[in-house]
MIGU-288382 format. One record per residue: x, y, z of N, C-alpha, C, CB in turn. Coordinates in steps of 0.05 Angstrom, whole numbers, padded with zeros to 5 digits, always signed. Glycine has a CB too. Layout:
// residues N
XYZXYZXYZXYZ/...
END
This chain:
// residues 86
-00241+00512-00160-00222+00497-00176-00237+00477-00193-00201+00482-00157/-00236+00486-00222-00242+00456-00236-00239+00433-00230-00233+00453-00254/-00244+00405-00251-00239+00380-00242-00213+00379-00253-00258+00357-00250/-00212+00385-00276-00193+00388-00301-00157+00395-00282-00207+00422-00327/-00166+00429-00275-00141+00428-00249-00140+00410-00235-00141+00447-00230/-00153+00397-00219-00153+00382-00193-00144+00348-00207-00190+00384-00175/-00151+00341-00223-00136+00319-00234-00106+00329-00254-00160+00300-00253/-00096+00344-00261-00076+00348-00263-00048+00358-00248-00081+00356-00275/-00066+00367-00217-00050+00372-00193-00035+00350-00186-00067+00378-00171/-00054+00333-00182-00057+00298-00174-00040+00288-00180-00075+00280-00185/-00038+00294-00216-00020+00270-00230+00000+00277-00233-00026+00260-00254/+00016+00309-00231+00035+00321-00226+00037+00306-00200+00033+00349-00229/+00036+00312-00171+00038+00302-00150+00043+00268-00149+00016+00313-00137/+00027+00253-00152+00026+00229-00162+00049+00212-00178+00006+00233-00175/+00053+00230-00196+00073+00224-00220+00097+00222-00213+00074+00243-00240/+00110+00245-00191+00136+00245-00185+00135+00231-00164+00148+00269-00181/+00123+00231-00140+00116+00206-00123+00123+00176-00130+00088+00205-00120/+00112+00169-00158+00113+00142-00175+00150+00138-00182+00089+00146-00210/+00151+00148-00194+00181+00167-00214+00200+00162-00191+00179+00211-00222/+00205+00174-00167+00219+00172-00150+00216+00140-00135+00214+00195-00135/+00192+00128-00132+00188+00106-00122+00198+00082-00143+00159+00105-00113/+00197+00089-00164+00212+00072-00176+00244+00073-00179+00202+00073-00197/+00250+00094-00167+00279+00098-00169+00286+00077-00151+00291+00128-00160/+00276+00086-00132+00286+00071-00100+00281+00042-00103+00266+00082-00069/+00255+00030-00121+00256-00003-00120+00275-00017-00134+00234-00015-00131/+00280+00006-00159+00304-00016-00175+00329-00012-00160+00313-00009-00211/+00329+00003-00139+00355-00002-00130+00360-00016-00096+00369+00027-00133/+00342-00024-00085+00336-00048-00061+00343-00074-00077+00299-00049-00048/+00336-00085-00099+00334-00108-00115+00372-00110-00117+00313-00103-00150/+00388-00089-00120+00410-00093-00118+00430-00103-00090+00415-00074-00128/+00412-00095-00072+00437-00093-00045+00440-00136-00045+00416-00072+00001/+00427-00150-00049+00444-00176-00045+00471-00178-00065+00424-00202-00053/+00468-00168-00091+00489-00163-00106+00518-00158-00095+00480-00142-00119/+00509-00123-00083+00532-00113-00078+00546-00128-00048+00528-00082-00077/+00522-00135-00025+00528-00153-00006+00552-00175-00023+00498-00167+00004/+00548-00193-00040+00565-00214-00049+00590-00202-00058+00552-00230-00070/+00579-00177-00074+00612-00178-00086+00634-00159-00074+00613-00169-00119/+00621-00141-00048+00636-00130-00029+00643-00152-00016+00625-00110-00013/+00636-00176-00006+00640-00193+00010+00641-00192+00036+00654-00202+00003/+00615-00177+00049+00607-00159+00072+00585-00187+00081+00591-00121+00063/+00571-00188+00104+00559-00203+00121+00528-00193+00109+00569-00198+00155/+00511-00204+00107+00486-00203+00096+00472-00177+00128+00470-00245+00091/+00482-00182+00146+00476-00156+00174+00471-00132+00159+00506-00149+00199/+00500-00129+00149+00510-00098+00130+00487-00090+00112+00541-00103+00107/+00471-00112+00100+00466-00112+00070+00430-00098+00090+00470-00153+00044/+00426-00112+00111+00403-00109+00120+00406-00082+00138+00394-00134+00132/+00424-00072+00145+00432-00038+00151+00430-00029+00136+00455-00027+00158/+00429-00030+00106+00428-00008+00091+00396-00011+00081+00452-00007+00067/+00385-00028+00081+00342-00024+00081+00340-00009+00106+00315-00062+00088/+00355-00016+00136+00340-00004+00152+00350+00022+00161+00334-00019+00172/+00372+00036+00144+00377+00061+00144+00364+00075+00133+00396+00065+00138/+00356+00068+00111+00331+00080+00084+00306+00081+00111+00320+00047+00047/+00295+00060+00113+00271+00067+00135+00268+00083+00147+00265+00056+00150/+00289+00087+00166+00295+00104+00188+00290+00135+00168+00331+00097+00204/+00312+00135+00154+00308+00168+00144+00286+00175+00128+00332+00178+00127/+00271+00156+00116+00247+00155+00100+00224+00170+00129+00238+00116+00085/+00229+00162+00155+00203+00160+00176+00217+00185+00187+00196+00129+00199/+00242+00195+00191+00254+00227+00208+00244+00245+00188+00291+00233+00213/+00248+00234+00156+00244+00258+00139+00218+00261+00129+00261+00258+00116/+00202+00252+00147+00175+00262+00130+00162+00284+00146+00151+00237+00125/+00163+00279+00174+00151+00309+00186+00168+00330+00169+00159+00315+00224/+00187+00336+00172+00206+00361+00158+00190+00366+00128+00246+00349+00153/+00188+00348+00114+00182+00347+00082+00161+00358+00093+00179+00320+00061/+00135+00345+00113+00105+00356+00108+00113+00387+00109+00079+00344+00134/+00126+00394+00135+00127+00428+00147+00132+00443+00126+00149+00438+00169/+00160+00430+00108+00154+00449+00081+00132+00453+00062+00168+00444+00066/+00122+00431+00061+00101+00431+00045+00081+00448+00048+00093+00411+00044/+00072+00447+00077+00056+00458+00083+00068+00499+00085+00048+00438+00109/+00085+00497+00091+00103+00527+00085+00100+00543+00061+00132+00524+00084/+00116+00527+00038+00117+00534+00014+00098+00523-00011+00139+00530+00010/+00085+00510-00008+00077+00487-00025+00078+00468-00037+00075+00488-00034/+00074+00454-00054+00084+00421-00064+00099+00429-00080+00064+00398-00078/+00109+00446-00100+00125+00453-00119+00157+00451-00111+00117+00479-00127/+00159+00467-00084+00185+00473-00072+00200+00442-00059+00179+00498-00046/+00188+00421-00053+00188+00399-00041+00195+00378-00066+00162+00396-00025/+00181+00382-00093+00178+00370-00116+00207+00383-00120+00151+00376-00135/+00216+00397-00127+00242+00411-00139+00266+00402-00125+00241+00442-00137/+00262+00399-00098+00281+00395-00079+00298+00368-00078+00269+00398-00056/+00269+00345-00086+00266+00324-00068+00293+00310-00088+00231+00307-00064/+00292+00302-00107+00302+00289-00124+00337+00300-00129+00282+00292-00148/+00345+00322-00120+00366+00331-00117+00374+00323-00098+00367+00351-00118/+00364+00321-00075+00371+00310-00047+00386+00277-00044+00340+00309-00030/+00359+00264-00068+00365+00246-00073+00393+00230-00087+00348+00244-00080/+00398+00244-00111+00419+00253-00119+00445+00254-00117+00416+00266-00119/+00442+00279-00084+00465+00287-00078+00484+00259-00068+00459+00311-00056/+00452+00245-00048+00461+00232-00028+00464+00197-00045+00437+00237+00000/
END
């Protein structure tokens, strides 16, 4: 494998990694928001960070096994739909 491939693997890999991680920060910066104007108990507001955790730490063995199954492509295609849906 060239370098040329091997740093464009990366930054493909890398890239959507970033892309998706920014999805998820601009939207943590919201939950005091919606906490106030649902007018829910700041508890609620801190259930929904530690729901994200939780499924961020169940769903990564599963993600690796695919990965490791099919490749990074099939996991890349998937992930953001998932995200999406949910």
């Amino acid at each position: 494998m060239r370098l040329g491939q091997s740093i464009r693997g990366l930054s493909t890999l890398y890239g959507a990694s970033l892309t998706l991680s920014f999805g998820h920060g601009m939207a943590i910066p919201t939950i005091p928001l919606m906490v106030e104007h649902f007018d829910i108990s700041v508890f609620w507001g801190a259930q929904i960070i530690t729901a994200w955790a939780i499924g961020a730490l169940l769903g990564t063995p599963p993600a690796g096994m695919i990965t490791d199954r099919f490749g990074a492509r099939v996991p890349l295609l998937i992930g953001p739909f998932l995200i999406m849906a949910a």
